[in-house]
N, C-alpha and C positions, 0 to 999 in steps of 0.2 A: 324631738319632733313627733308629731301625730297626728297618723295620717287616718281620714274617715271616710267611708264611701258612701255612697246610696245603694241601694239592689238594683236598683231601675237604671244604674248607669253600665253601659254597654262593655261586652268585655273587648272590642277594640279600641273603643276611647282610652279604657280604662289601662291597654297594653300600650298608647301612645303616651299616655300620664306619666306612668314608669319609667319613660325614655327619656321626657326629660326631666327625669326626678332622681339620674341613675345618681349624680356625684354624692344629694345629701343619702342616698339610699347605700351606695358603698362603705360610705362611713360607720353606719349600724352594722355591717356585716353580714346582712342578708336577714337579722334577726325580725324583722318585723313580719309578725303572725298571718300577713294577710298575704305577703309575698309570699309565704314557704306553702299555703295552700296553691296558691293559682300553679307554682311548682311542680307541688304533687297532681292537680290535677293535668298539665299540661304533658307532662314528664318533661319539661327542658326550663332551664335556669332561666327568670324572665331577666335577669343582670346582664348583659354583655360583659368582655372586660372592658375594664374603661379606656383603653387604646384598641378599637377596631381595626381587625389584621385581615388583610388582602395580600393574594398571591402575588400579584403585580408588584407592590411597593417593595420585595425583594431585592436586594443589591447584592451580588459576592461580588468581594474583592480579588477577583480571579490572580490577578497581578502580584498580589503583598503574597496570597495563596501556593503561587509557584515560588515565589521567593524563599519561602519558610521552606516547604520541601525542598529548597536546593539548599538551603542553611542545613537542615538538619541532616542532609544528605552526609556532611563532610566530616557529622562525629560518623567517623569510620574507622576499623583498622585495615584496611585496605585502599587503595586510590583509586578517586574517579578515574570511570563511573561506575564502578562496584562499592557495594555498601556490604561491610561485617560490620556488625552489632552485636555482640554476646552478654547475654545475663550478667548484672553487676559487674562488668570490666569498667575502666575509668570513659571509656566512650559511653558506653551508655547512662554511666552519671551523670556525663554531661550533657547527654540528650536530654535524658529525665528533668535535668535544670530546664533545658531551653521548654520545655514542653511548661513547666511549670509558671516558668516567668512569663508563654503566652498566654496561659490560664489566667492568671492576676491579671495582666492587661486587659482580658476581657470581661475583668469587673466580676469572678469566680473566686469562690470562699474554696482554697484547694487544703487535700489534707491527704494521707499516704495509711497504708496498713501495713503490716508488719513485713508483708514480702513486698511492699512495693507498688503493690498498686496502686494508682494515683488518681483519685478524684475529685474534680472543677464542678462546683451546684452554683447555679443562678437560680436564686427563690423564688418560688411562685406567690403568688399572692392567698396562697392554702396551704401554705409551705404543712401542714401536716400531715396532709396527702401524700399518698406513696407516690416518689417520682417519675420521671419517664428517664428513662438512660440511653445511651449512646454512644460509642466509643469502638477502638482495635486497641493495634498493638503498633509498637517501632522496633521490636527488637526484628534483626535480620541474620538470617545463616551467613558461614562467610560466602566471599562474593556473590553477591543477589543484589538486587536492584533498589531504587528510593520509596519503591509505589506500595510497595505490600504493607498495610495497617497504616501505615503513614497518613495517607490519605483520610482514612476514618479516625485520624484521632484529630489533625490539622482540620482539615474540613468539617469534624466536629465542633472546632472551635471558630471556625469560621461561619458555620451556619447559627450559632450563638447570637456572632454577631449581626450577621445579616437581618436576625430577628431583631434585634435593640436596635440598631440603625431605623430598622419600618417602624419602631414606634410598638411592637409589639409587645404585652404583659403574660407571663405563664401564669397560668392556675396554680397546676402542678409542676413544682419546681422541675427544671431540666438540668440533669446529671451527666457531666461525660466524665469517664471510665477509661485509662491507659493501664492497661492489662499488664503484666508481670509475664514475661516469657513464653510468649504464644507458641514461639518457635522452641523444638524441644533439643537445640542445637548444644549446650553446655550440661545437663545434666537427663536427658534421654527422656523427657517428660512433657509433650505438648498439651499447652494451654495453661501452664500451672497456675497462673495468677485467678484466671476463672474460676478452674477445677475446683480451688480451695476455696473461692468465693460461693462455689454451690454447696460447699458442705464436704468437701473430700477430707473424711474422717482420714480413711486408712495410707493416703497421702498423704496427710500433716506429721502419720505416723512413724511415713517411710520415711519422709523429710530428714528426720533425727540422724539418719546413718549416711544418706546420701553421698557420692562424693562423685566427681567430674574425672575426667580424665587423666590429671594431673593431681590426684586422691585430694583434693581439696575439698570439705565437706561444704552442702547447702548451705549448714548455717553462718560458715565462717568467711563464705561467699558473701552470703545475704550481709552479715555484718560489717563485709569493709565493703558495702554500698551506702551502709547506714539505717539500713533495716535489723529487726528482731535482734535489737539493741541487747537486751538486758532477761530473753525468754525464748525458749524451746518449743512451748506449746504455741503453737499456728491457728489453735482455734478461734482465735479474736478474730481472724480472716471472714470466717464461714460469717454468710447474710443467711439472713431466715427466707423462705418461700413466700413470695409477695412483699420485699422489701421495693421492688421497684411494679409502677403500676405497665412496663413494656420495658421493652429494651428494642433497639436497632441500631445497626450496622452500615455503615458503608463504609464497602468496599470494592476495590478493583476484582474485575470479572478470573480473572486468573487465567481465562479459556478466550477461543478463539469467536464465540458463538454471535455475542451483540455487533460487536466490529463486521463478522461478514456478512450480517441480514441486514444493517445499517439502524439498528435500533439504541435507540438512549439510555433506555432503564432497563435492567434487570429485576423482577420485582422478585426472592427465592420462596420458592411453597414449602421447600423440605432441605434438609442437610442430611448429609451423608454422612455416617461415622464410621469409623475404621477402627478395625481389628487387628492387632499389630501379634507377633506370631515371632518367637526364636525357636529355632530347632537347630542339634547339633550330630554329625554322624560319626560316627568312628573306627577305622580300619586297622587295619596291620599295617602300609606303607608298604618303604623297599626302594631298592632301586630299579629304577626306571627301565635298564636293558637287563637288568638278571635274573627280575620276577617275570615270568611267563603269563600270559593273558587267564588260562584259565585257575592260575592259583591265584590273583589277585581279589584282593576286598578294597574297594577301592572309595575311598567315601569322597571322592571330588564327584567322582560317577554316579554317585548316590546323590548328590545333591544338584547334579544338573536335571538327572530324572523329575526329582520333587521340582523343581524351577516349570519343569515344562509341564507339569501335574497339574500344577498352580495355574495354568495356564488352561489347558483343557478344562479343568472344573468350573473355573469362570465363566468360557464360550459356553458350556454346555447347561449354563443357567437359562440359557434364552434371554436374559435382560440385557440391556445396552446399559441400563444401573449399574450393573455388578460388575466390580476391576477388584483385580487381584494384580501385586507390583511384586520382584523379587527383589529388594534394592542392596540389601547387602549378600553378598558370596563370598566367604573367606576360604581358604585352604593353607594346610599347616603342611610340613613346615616351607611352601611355597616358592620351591626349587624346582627349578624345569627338568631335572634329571632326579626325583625324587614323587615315587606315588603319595597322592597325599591319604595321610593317615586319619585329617582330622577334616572337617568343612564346618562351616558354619554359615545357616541363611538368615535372613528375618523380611518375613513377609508381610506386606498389607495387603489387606483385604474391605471392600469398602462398598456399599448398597445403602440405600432409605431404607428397604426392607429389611427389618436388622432378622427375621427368620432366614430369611432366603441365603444372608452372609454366614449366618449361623449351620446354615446348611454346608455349604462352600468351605467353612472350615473345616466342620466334620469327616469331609471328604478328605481334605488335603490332608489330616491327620492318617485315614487310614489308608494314603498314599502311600505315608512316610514309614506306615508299620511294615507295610506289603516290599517296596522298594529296598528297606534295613534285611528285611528275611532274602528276600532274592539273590542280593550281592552279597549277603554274609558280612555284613557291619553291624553294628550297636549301633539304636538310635538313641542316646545316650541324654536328651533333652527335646521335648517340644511342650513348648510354654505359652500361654497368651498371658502376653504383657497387658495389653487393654485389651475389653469390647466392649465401646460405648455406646447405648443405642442411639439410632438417630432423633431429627428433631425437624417438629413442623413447625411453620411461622403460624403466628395465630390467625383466625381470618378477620379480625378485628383490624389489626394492623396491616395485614395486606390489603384489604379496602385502603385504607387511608393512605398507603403509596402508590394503588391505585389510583386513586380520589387527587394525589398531590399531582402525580405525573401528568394524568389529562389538564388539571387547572394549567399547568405549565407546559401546554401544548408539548411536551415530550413524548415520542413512541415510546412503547415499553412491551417487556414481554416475559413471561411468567416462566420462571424455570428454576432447576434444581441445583442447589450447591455442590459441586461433588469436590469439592476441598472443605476441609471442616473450618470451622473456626470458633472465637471465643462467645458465639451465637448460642454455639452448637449445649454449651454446660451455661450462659444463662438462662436458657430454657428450663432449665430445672429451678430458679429463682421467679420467673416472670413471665410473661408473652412474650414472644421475640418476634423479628422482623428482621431482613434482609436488602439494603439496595445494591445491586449491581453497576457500573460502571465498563464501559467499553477498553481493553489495553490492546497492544498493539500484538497484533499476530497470535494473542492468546498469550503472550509472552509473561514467563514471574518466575520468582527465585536465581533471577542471571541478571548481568548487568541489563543489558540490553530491554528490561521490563521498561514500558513507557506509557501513560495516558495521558491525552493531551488538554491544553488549560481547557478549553471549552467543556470537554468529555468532565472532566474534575467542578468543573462548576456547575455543570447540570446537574451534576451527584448532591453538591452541598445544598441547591435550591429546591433539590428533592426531598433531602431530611431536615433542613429547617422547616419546609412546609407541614411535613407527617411528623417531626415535634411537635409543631404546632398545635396540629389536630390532636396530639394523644395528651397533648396537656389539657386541652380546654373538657377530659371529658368527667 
């Protein structure tokens, strides 16, 4: 075909010509020289895609949507309505299947990496453009609820479709991503599926030794799940920086915040990462009635001091950011008529501002030195496990959930992640983006977490819409 113009013909005419010249014009592929000027000179692609996409012609299947969250609910090892899920156990192979076989269903070219992470692409019609992605996780701690990543992986697949039902075509292929052990409940490691997807050299390297609680190593895990079949090294994991052109998330709020201002969308500006912390102290012990107060070294006493350290240094940040948790307290050999000799905490600590946590640690560190010398204990261990810094959405793609939520007359309201998630390390691959979701009472990780279909369907007509948009750009 060849197409001639005159100068003298008008460049509105000449943009209605286009319109309806788009089918034999697709077929070229954009290559005709007189298109790719008006282009450049316009800055915007004079092609639509050839299925014009409206908010309105959206449809979630809210119904088949709770159904599948209630299927997948019951690979459990626990009984409703508690959900256990753990890394590679035969429940979660067989979630892994179910997730799978609704990826296929929704017409998704699915394919797995070494640890398991599992990715569904619908091609865009540029399929060599870097993708847009989307996705959580299913794995759950034991007893916790069905909603946590569930939703952003299911509802990922469900705003898939919502887009193919309206008739919609992606530019840029749309990728959804089920993560590899968000939760770091079987081998002490949250996000590992991401982690290694951003590149986590010295992970891949710990990997090699790793073992669970029951000395079972990572790899022999990972292999009777059916991963890292026949290879040690993890690096095949790691994606290069700008493999995907965004990333977003949806997920359940975890917090009480949208539920009681009565707002729909959660749009997140920032994540919060956390600094995880073991420290160990160690005493002399004794019995309980034959050591007298002042000769004792007492390292239960030493570590309830550090608990409440950890506690002051947080308050005394002045941010409402900044939380410091003590979640584990042990003490040896933990007998009521016996001083304990040994204690053991590990602490999280967690801010946007990753100085200000950095500061907070600091502190708590020379808590832990000051508190050892007082009582006359050994501090025999204080370790940061992680400090990851945090991570902001890009403002690209908060426009565009923006942008999505008003089309879809939804309130929305802009606010901070302070539970991490698998967001928080593809930031280091891509732009990232955040949608929130209202749950009930703030409620997650207990049975009783709950979001209701409507809440879960505004969610998925929020990220098919802002797929939408991040494909077409």
């Amino acid at each position: 075909m060849c197409l001639r113009f005159s100068y003298s013909l008008s460049l509105p005419l000449l943009f209605l010509f286009f319109l309806g010249s788009i089918p034999s014009i697709l077929t070229q592929q954009n290559e005709d020289p007189t298109i790719k000027t008006m282009q450049d000179f316009s800055g915007y692609p004079v092609v639509e895609p050839p299925h014009p996409f409206v908010s309105n012609s959206l449809s979630v299947d809210a119904q088949t949507l709770q159904k599948q969250i209630d299927e997948l609910s019951t690979f459990s090892d626990t009984p409703a309505p508690s959900v256990t899920r753990i890394l590679y156990t035969e429940k979660d192979v067989l979630a892994r299947r179910f997730i799978k076989y609704l990826m296929g269903l929704a017409g998704l070219s699915v394919r797995e990496d070494a640890v398991g992470n599992i990715f569904g692409r619908w091609d865009g019609y540029e399929p060599e453009l870097a993708a847009v992605a989307t996705g959580s996780h299913i794995d759950a701690i034991p007893y916790s609820g069905k909603y946590d990543g569930v939703v952003g992986v299911l509802g990922a697949i469900e705003a898939i479709n919502a887009l193919k039902r309206s008739g919609f075509k992606p530019r840029r292929s749309l990728e959804i991503i089920l993560f590899t052990s968000e939760e770091p409940t079987r081998f002490g490691i949250g996000c590992l599926g991401s982690r290694l997807l951003a590149g986590g050299e010295a992970l891949a390297k710990a990997l090699k030794t790793t073992v669970d609680s029951q000395n079972i190593s990572f790899l022999d895990a990972a292999r009777s799940a059916g991963y890292a079949k026949d290879q040690d090294d993890l690096s095949s994991v790691f994606l290069k920086k700008g493999s995907y052109s965004a990333f977003v998330e949806l997920h359940i709020e975890q917090g009480p915040i949208l539920e009681e201002e009565g707002v729909s969308i959660g749009i997140v500006t920032a994540i919060a990462a956390p600094a995880s912390i073991k420290v160990d102290f160690e005493g002399n012990g004794g019995h309980a009635g034959a050591v007298l107060m002042p000769s004792r070294n007492d390292a239960g006493l030493a570590a309830a001091e550090l608990a409440l350290s950890v506690e002051k240094h947080v308050l005394e940040s002045g941010s409402i950011d900044t939380v410091g948790t003590v979640g584990i307290l042990e003490l040896h050999p933990g007998a009521i008529n016996s001083i304990p000799s040994k204690s053991h905490l590990e602490i999280d600590t967690r801010d946007i501002d990753e100085k200000r946590r950095n500061v907070i640690i600091e502190k708590i560190h020379q808590s832990a030195i000051a508190i050892a010398t007082k009582r006359k204990v050994n501090l025999s261990e204080f370790r940061i496990i992680n400090q990851d810094p945090p991570a902001l959405s890009e403002k690209s793609i908060i426009e565009a959930m923006e942008a999505a939520s008003k089309e879809l007359n939804l309130t929305q309201k802009f606010m901070i992640s302070r539970a991490y998630h698998d967001s928080l390390f593809m930031a280091r691959i891509s732009p990232m983006g955040m949608i929130f979701i209202p749950c009930y009472k703030g409620y997650s990780h207990k049975p009783e977490e709950y979001a209701s279909t409507q809440d879960i369907a505004n969610g998925v007509k929020v990220l098919a819409l802002t797929l939408a948009k991040l494909s077409l750009r």
